[in-house]
C-alpha positions as CSV (number, residue, x, y, z in Angstrom):
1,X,34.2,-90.5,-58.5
2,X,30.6,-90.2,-59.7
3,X,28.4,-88.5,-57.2
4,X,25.1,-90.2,-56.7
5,X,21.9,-88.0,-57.0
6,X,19.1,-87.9,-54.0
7,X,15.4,-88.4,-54.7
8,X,14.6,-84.8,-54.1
9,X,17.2,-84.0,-56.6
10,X,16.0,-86.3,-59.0
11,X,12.4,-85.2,-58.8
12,X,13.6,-81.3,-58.9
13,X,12.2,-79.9,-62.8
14,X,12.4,-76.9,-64.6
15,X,10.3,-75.1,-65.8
16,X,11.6,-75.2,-68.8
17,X,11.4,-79.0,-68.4
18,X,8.3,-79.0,-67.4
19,X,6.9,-76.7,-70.0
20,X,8.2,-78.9,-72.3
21,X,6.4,-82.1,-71.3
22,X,3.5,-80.3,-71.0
23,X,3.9,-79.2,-74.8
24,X,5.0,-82.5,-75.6
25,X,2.1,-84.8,-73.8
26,X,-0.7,-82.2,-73.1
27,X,-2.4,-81.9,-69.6
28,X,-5.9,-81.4,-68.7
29,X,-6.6,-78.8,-65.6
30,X,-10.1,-78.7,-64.3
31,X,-11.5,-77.0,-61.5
32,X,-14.6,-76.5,-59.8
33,X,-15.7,-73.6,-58.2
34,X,-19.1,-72.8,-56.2
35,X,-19.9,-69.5,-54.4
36,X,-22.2,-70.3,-51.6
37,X,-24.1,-68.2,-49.2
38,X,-25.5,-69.2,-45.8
39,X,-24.9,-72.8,-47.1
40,X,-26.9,-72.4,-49.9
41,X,-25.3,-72.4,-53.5
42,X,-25.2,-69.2,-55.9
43,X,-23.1,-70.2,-58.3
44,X,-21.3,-73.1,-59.9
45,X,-18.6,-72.9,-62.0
46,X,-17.0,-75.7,-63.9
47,X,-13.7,-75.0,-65.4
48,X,-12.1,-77.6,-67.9
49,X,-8.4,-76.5,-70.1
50,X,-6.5,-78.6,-72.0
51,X,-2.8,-77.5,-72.6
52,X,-1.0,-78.8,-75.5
53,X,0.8,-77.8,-78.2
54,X,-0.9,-77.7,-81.9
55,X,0.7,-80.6,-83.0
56,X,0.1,-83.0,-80.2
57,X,-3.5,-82.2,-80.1
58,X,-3.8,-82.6,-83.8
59,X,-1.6,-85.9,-83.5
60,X,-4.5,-86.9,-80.6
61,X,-7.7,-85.6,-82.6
62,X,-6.1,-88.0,-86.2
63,X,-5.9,-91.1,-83.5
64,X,-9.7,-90.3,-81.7
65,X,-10.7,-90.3,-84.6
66,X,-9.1,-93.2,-86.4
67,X,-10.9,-95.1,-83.1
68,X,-14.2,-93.3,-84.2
69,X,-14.1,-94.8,-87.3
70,X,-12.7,-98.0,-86.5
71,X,-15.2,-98.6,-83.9
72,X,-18.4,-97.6,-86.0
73,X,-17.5,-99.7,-88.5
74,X,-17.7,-102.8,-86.3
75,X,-21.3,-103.3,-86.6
76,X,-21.2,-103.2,-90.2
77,X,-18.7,-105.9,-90.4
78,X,-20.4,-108.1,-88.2
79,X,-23.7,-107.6,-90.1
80,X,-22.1,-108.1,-93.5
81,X,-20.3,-111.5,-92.2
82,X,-23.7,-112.6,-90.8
83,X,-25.1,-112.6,-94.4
């Protein structure tokens, strides 16, 4: 008989798992941090990582930049129908 699986099972990774997506899809972390003294501001940090693997963010820069291209040529086009 199959046994059915409860949501908290279901949502339960690895991290082996998880690493993987990570790896897979990338993930962005950003933090903010701000040191303050007396309610007045010291310092501000702002923290921004993105964790991927080589591939992926290689697969993401080719396709930004595709877009890039795509999207400056535009103008062009509409200016060399216009003529």
């Amino acid at each position: 008989m199959a046994r059915f699986q409860t949501e908290a099972e279901q949502q339960h990774i690895s991290l082996c798992e998880a690493l993987d997506r990570i790896l897979n899809k990338g993930a962005v972390v950003v933090a903010d941090i701000s040191i303050s003294v007396a309610n007045i501001d010291l310092v501000y940090i702002s923290l921004q990582a993105l964790i991927t693997s080589v591939e992926t963010g290689r697969i993401y820069a080719n396709q930004a930049k595709a877009d890039y291209q795509i999207n400056a040529e535009e103008p062009k086009r509409e200016y060399d129908q216009a003529i």
